[in-house]
CHARMM-style PDB file with segment names, atoms N, HN, CA, C and O in Angstrom:
ATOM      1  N   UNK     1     -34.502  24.762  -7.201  1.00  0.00      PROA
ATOM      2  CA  UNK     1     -33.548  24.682  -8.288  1.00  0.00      PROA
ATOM      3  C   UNK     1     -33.572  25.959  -9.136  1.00  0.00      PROA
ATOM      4  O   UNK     1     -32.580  26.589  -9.501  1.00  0.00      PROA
ATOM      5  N   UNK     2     -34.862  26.248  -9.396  1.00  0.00      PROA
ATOM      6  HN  UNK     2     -35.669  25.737  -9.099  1.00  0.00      PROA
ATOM      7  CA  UNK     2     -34.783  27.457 -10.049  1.00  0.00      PROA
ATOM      8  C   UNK     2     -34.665  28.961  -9.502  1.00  0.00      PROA
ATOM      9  O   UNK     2     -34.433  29.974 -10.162  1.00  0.00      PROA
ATOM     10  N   UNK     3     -34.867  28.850  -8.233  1.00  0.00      PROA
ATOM     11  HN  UNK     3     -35.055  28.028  -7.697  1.00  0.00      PROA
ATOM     12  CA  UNK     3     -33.967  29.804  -7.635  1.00  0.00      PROA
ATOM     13  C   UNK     3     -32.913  30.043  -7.607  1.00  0.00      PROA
ATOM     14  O   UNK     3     -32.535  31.208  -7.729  1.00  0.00      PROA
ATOM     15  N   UNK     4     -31.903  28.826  -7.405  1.00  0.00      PROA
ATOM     16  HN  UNK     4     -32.210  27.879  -7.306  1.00  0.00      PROA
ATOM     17  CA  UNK     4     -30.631  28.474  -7.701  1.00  0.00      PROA
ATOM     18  C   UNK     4     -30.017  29.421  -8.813  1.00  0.00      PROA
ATOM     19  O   UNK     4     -28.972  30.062  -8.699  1.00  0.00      PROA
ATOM     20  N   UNK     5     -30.837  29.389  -9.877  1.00  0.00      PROA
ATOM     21  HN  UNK     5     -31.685  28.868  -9.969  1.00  0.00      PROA
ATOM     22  CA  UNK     5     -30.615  29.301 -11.709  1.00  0.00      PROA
ATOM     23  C   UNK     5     -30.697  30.880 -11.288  1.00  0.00      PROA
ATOM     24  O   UNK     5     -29.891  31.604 -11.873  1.00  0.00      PROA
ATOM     25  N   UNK     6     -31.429  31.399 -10.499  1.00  0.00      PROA
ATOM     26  HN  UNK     6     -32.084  30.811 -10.024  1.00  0.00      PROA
ATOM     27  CA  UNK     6     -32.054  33.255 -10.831  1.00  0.00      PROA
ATOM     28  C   UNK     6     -30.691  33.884 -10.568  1.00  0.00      PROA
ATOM     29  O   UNK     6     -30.148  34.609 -11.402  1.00  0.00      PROA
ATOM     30  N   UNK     7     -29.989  33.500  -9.030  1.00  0.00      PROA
ATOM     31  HN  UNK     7     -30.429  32.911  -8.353  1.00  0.00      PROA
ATOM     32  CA  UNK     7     -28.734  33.509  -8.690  1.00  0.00      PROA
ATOM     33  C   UNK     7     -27.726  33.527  -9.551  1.00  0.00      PROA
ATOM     34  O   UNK     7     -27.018  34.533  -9.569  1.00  0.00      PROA
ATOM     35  N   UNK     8     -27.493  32.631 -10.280  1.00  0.00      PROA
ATOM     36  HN  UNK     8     -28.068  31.813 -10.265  1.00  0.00      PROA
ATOM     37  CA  UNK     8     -26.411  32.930 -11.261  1.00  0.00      PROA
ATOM     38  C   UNK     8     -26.961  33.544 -12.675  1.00  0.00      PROA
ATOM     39  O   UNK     8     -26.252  33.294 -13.650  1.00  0.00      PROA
ATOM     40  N   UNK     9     -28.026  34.241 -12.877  1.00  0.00      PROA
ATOM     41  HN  UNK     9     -28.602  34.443 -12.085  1.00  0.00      PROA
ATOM     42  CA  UNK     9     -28.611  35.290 -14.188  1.00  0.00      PROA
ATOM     43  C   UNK     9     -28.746  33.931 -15.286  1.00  0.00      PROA
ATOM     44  O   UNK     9     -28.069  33.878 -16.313  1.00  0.00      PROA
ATOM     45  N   UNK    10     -29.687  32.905 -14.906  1.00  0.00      PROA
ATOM     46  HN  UNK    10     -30.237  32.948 -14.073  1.00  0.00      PROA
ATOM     47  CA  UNK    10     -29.747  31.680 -15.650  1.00  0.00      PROA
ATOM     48  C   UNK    10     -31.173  31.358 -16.059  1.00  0.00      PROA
ATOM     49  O   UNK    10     -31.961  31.086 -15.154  1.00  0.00      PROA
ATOM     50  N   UNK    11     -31.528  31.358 -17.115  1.00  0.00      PROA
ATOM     51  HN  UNK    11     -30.887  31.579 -17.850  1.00  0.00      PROA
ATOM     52  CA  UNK    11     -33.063  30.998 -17.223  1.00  0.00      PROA
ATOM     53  C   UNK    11     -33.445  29.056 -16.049  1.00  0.00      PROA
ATOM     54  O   UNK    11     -32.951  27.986 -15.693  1.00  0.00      PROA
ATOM     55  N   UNK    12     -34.737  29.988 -16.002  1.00  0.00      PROA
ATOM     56  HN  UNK    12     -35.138  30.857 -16.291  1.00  0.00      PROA
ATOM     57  CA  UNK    12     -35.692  28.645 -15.379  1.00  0.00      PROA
ATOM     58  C   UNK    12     -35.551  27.527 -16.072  1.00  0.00      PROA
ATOM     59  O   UNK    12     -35.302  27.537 -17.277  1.00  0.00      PROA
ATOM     60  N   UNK    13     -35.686  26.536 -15.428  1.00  0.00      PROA
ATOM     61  HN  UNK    13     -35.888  26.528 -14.448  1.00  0.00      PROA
ATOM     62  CA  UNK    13     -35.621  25.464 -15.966  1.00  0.00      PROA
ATOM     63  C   UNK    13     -37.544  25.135 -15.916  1.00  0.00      PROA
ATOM     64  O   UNK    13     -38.425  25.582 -15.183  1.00  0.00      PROA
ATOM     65  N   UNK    14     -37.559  24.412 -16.771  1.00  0.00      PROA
ATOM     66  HN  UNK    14     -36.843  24.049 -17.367  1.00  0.00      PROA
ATOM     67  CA  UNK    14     -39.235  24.043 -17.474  1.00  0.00      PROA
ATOM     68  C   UNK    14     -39.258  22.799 -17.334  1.00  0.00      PROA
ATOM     69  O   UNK    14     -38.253  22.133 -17.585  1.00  0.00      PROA
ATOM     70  N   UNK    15     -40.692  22.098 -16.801  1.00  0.00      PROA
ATOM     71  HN  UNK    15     -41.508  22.639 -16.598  1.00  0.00      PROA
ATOM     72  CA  UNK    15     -41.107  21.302 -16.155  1.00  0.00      PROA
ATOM     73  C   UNK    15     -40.871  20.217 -17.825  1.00  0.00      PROA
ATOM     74  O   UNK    15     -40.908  20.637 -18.982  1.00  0.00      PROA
ATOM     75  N   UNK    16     -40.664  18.925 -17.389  1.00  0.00      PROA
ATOM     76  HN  UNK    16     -40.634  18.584 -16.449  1.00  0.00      PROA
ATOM     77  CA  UNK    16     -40.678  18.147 -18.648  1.00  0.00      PROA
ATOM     78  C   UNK    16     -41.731  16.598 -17.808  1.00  0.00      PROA
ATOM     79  O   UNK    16     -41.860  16.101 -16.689  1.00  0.00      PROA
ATOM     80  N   UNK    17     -42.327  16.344 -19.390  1.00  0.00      PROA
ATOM     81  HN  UNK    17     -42.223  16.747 -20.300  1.00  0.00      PROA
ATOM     82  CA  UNK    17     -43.459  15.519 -19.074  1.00  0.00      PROA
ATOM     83  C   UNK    17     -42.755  13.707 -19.501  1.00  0.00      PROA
ATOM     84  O   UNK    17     -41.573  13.465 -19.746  1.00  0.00      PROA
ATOM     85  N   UNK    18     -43.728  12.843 -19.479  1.00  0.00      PROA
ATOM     86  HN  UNK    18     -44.688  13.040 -19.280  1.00  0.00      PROA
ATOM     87  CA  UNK    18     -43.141  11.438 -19.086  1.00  0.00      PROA
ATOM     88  C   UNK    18     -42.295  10.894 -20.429  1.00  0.00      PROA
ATOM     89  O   UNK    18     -41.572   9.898 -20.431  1.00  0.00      PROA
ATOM     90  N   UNK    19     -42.467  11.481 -21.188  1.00  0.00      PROA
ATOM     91  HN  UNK    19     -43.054  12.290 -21.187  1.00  0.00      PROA
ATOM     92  CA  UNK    19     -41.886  11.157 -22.586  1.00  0.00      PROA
ATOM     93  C   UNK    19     -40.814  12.069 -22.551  1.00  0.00      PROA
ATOM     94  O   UNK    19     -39.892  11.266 -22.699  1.00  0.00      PROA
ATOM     95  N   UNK    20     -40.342  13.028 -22.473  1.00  0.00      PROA
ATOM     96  HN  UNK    20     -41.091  13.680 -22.352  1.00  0.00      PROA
ATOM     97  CA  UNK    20     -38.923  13.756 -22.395  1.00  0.00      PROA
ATOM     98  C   UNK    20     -38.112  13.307 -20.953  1.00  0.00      PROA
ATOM     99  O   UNK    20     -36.960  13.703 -20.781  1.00  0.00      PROA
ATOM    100  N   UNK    21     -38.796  12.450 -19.927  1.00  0.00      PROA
ATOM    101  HN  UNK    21     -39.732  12.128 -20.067  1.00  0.00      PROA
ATOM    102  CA  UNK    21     -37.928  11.795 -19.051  1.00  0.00      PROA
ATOM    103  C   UNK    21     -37.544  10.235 -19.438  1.00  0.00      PROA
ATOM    104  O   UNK    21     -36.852   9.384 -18.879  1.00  0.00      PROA
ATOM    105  N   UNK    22     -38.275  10.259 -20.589  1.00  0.00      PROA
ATOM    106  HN  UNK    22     -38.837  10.951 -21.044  1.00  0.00      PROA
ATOM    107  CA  UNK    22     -37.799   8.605 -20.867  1.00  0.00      PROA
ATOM    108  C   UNK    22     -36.716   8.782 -21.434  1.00  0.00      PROA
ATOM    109  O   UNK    22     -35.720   8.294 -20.901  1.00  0.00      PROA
ATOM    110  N   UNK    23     -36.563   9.606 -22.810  1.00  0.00      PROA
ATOM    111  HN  UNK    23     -37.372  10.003 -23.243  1.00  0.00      PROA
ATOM    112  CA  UNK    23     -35.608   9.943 -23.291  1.00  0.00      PROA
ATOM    113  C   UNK    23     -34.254  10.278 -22.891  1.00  0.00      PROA
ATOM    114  O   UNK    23     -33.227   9.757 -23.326  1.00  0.00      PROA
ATOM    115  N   UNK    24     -34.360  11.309 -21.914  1.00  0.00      PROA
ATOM    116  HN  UNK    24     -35.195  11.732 -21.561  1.00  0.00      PROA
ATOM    117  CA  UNK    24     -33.183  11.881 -20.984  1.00  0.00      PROA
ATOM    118  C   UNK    24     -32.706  10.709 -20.122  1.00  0.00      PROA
ATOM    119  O   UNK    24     -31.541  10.651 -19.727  1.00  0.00      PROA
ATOM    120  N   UNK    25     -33.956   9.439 -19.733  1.00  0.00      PROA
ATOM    121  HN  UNK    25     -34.902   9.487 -20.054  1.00  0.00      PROA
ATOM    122  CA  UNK    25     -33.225   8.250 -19.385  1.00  0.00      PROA
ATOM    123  C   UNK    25     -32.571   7.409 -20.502  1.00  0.00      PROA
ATOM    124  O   UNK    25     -31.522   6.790 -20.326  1.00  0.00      PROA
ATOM    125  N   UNK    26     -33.058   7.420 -21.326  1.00  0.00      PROA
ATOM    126  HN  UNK    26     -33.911   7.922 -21.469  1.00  0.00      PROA
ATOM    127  CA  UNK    26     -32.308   6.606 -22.432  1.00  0.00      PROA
ATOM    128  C   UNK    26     -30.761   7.308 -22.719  1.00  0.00      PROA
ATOM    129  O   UNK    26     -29.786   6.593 -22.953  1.00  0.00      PROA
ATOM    130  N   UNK    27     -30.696   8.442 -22.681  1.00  0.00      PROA
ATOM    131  HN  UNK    27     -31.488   9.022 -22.491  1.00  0.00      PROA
ATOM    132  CA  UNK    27     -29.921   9.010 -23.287  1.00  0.00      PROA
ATOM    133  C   UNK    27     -28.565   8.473 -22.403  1.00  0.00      PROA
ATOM    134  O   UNK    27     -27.774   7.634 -22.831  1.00  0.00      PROA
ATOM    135  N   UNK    28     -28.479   9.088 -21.181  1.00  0.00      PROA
ATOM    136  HN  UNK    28     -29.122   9.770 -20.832  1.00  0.00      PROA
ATOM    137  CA  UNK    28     -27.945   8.719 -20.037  1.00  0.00      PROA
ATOM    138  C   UNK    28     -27.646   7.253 -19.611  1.00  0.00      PROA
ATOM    139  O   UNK    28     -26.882   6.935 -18.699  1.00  0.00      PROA
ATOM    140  N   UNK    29     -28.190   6.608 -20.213  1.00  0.00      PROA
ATOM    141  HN  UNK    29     -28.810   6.866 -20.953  1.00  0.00      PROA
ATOM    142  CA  UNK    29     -27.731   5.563 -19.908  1.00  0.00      PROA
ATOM    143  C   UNK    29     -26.652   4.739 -20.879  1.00  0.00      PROA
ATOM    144  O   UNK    29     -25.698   3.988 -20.679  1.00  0.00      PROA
ATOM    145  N   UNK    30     -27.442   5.388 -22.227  1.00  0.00      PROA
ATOM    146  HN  UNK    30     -28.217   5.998 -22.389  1.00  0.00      PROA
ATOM    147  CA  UNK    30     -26.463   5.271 -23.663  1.00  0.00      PROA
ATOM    148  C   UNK    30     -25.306   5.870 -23.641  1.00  0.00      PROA
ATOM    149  O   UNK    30     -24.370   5.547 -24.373  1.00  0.00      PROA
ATOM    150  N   UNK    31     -25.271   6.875 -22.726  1.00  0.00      PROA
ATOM    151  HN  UNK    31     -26.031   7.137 -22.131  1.00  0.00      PROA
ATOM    152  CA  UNK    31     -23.729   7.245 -22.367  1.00  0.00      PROA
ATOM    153  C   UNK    31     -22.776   6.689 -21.725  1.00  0.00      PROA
ATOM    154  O   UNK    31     -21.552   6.730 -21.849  1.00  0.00      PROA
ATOM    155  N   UNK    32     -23.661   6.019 -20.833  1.00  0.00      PROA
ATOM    156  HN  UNK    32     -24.656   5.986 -20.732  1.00  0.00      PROA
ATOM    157  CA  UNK    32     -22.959   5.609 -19.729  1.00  0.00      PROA
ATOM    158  C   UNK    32     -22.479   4.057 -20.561  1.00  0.00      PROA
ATOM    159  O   UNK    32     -21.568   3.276 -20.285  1.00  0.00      PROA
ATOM    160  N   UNK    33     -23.324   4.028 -21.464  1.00  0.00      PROA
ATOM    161  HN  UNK    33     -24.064   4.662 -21.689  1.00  0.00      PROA
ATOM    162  CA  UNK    33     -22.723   2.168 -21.649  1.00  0.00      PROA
ATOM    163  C   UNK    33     -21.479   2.899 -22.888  1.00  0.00      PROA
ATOM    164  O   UNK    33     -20.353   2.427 -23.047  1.00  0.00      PROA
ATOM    165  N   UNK    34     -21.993   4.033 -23.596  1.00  0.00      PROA
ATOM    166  HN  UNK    34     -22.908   4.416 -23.467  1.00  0.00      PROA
ATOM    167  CA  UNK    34     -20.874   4.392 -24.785  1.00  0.00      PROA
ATOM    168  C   UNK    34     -19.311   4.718 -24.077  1.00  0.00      PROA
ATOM    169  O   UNK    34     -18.210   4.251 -24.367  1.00  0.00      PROA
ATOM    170  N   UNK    35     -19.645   5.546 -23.212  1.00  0.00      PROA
ATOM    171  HN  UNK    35     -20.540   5.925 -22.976  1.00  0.00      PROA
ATOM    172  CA  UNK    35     -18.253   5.847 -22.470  1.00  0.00      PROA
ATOM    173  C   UNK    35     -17.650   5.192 -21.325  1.00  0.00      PROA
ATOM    174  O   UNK    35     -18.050   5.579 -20.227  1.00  0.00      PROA
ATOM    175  N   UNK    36     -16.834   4.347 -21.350  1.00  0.00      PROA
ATOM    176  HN  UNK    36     -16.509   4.032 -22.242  1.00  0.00      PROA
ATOM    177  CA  UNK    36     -16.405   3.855 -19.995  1.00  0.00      PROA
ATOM    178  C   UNK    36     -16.112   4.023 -19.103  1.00  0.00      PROA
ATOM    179  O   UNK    36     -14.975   4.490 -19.156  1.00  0.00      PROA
ATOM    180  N   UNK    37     -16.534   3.911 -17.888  1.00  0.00      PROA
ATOM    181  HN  UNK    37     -17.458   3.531 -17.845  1.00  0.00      PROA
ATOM    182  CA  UNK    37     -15.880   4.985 -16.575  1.00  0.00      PROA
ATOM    183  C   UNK    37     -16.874   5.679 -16.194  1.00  0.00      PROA
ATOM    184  O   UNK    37     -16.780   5.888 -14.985  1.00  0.00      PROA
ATOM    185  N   UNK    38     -18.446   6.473 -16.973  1.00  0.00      PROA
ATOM    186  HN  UNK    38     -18.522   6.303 -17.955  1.00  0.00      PROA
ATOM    187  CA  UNK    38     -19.538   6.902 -16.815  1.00  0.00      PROA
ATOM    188  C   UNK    38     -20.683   6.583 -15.733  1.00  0.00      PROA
ATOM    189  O   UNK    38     -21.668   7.126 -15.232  1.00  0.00      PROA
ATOM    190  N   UNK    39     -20.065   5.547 -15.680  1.00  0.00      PROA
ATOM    191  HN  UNK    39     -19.265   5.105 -16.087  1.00  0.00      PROA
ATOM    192  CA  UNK    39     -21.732   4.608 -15.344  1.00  0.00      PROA
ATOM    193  C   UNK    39     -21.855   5.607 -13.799  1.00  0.00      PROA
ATOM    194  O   UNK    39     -22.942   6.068 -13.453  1.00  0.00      PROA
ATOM    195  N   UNK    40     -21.280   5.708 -13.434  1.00  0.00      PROA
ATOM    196  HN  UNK    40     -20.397   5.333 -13.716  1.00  0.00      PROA
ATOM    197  CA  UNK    40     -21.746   6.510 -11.699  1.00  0.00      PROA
ATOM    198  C   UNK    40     -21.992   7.746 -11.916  1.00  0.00      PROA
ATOM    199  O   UNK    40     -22.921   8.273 -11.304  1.00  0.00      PROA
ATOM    200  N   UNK    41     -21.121   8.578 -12.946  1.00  0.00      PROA
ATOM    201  HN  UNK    41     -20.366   8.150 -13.443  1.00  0.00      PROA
ATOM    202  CA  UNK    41     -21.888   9.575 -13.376  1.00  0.00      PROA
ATOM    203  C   UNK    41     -23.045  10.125 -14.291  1.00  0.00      PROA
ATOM    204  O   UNK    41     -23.533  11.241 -14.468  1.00  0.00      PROA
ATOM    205  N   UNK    42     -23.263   8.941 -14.767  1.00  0.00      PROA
ATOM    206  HN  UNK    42     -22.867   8.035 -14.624  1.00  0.00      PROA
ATOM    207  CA  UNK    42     -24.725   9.096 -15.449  1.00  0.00      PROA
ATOM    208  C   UNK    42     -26.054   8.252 -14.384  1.00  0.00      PROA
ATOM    209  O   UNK    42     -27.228   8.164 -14.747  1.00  0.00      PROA
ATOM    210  N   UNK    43     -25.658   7.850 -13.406  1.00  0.00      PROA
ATOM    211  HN  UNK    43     -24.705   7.921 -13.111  1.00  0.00      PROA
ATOM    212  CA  UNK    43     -26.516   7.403 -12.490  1.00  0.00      PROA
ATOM    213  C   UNK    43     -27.004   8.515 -11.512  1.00  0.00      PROA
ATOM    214  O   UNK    43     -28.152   8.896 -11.284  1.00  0.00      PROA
ATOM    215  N   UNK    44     -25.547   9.021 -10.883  1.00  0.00      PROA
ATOM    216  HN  UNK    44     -24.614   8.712 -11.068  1.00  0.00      PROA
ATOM    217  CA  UNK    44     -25.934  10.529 -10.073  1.00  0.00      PROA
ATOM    218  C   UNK    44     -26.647  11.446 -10.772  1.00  0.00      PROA
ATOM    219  O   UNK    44     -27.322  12.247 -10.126  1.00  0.00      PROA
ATOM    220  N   UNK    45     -26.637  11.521 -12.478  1.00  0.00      PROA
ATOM    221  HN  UNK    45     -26.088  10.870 -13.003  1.00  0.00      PROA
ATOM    222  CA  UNK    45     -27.486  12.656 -12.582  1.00  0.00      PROA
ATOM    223  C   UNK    45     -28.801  12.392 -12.482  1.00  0.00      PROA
ATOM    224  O   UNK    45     -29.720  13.123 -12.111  1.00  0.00      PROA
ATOM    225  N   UNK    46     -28.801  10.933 -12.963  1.00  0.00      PROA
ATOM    226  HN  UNK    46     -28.055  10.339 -13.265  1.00  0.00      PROA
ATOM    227  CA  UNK    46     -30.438  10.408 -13.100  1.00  0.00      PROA
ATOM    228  C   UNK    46     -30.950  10.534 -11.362  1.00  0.00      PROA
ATOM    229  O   UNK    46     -31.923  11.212 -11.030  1.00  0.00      PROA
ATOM    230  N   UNK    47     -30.536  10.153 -10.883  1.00  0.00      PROA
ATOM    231  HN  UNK    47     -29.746   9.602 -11.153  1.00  0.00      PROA
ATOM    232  CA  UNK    47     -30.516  10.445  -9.091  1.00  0.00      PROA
ATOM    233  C   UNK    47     -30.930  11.267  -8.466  1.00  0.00      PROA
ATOM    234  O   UNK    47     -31.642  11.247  -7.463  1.00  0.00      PROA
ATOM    235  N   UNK    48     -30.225  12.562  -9.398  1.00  0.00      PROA
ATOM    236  HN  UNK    48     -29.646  12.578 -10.213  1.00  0.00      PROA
ATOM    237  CA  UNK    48     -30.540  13.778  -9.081  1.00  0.00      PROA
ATOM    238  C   UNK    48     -32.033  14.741 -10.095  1.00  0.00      PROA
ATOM    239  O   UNK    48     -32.832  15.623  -9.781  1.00  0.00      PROA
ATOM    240  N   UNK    49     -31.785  14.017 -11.247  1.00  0.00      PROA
ATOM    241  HN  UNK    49     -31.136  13.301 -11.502  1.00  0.00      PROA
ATOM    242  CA  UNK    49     -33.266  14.512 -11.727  1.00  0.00      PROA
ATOM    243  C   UNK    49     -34.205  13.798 -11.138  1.00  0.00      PROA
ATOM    244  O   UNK    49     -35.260  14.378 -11.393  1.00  0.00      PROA
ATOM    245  N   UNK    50     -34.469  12.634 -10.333  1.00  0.00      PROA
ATOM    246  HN  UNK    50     -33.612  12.163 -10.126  1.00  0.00      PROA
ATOM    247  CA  UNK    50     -35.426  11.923  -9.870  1.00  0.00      PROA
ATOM    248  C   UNK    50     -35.893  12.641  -8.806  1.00  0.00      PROA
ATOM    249  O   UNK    50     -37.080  12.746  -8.495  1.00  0.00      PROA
ATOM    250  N   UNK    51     -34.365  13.453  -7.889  1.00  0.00      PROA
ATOM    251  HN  UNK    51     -33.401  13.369  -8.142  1.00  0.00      PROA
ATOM    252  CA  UNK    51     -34.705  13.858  -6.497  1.00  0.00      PROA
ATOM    253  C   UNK    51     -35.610  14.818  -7.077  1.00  0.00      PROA
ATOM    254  O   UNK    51     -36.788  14.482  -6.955  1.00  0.00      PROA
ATOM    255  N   UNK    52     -35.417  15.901  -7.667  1.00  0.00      PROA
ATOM    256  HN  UNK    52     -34.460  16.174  -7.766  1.00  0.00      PROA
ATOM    257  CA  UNK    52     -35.667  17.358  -7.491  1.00  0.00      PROA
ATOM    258  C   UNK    52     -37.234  16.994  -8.415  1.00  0.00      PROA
ATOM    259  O   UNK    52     -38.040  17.922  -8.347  1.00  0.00      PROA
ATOM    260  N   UNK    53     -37.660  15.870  -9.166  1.00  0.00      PROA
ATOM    261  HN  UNK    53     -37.005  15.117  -9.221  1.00  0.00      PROA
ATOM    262  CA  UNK    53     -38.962  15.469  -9.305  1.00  0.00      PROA
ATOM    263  C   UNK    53     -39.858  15.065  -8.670  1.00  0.00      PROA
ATOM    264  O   UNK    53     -41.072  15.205  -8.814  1.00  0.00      PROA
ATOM    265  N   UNK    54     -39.140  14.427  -7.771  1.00  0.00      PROA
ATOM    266  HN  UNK    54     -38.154  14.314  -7.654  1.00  0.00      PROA
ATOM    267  CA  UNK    54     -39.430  13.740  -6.529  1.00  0.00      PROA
ATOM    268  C   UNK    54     -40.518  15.101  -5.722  1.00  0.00      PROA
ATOM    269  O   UNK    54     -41.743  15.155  -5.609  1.00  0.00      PROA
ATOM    270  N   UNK    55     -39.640  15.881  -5.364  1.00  0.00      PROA
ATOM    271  HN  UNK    55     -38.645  15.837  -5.456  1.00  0.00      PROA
ATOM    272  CA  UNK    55     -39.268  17.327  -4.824  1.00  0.00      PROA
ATOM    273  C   UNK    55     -40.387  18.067  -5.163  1.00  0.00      PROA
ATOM    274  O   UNK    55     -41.294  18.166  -4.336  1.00  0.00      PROA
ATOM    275  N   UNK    56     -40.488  18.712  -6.467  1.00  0.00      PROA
ATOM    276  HN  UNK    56     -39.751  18.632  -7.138  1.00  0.00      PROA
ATOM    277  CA  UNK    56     -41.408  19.377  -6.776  1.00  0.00      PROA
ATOM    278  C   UNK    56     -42.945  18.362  -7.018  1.00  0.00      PROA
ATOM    279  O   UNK    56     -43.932  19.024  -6.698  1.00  0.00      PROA
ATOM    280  N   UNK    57     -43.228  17.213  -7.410  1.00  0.00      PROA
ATOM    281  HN  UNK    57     -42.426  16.675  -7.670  1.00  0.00      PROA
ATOM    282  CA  UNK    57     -44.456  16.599  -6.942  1.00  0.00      PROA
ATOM    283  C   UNK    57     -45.039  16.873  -5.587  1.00  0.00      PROA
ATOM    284  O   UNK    57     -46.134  17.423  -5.466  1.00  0.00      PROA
ATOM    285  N   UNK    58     -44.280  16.475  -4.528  1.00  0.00      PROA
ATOM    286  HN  UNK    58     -43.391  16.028  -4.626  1.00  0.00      PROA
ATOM    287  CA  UNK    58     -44.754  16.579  -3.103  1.00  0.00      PROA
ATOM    288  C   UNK    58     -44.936  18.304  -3.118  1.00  0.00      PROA
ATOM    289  O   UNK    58     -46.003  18.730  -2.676  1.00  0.00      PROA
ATOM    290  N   UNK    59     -43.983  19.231  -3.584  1.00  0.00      PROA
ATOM    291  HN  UNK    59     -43.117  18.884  -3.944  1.00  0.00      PROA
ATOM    292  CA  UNK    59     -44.699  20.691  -3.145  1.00  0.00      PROA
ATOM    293  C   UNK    59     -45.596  20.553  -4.237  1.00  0.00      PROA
ATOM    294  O   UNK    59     -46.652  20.308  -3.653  1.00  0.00      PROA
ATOM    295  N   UNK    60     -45.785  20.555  -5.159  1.00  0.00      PROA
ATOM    296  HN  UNK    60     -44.928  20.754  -5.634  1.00  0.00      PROA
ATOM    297  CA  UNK    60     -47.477  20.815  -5.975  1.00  0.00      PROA
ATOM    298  C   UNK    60     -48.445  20.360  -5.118  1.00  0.00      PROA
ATOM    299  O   UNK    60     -49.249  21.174  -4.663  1.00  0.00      PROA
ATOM    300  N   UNK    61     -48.540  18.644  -4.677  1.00  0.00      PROA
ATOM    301  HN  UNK    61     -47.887  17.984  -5.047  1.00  0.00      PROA
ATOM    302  CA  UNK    61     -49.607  18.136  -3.824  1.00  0.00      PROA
ATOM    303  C   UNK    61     -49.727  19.201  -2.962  1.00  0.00      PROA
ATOM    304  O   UNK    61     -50.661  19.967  -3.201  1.00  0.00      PROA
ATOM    305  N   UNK    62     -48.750  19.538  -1.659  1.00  0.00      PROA
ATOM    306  HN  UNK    62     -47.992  18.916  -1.465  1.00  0.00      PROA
ATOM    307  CA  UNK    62     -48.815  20.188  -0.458  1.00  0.00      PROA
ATOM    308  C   UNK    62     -49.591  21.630  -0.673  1.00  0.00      PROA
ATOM    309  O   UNK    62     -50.381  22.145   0.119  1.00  0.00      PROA
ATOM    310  N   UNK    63     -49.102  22.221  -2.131  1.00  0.00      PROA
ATOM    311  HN  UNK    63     -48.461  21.803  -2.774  1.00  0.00      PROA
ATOM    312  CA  UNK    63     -50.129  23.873  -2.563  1.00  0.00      PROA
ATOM    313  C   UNK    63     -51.368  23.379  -2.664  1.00  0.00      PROA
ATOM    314  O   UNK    63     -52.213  23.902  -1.938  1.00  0.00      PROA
ATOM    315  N   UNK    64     -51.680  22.561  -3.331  1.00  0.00      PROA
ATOM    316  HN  UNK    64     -50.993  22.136  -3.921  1.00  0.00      PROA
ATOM    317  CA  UNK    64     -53.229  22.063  -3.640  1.00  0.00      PROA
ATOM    318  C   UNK    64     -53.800  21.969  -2.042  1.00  0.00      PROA
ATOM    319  O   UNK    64     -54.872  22.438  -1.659  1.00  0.00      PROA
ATOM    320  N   UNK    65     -53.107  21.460  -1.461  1.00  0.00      PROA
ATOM    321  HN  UNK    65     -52.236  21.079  -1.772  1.00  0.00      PROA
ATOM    322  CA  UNK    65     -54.333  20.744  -0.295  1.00  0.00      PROA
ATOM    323  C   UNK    65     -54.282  22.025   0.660  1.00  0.00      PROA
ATOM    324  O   UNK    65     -55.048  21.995   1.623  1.00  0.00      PROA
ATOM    325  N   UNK    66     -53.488  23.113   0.507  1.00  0.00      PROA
ATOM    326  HN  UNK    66     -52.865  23.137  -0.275  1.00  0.00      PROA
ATOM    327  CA  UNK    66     -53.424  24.211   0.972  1.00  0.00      PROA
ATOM    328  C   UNK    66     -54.506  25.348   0.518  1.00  0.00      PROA
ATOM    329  OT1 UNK    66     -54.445  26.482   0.993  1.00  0.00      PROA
TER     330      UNK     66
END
């Protein structure tokens, strides 16, 4: 992802811990119930911050055992 970001002259994005993902879930979801029509797009993003968490856990493990 943050390669992605270097590509278009974009700062890194910074790792966030279990309390700034609760939030960003709350938030997202408060959107999704505030605005109507949302709900799939505030699901795909959550979807997508899960993947790329998902993502970078398994490569941290995989450097360590390396």
């Amino acid at each position: 992802m943050n390669a992605e970001r270097a590509e278009n002259d974009l700062e890194p994005l910074e790792p966030i811990g279990l309390h700034e993902a609760r939030h960003t879930f709350a938030s997202l979801m408060i959107a999704a119930h505030l605005m109507p029509g949302k709900e799939e797009e505030a699901a795909a993003l959550l979807d997508a911050y899960l993947e790329r968490t998902e993502t970078a856990t398994r490569l941290a493990q995989l450097s360590k055992a390396t």
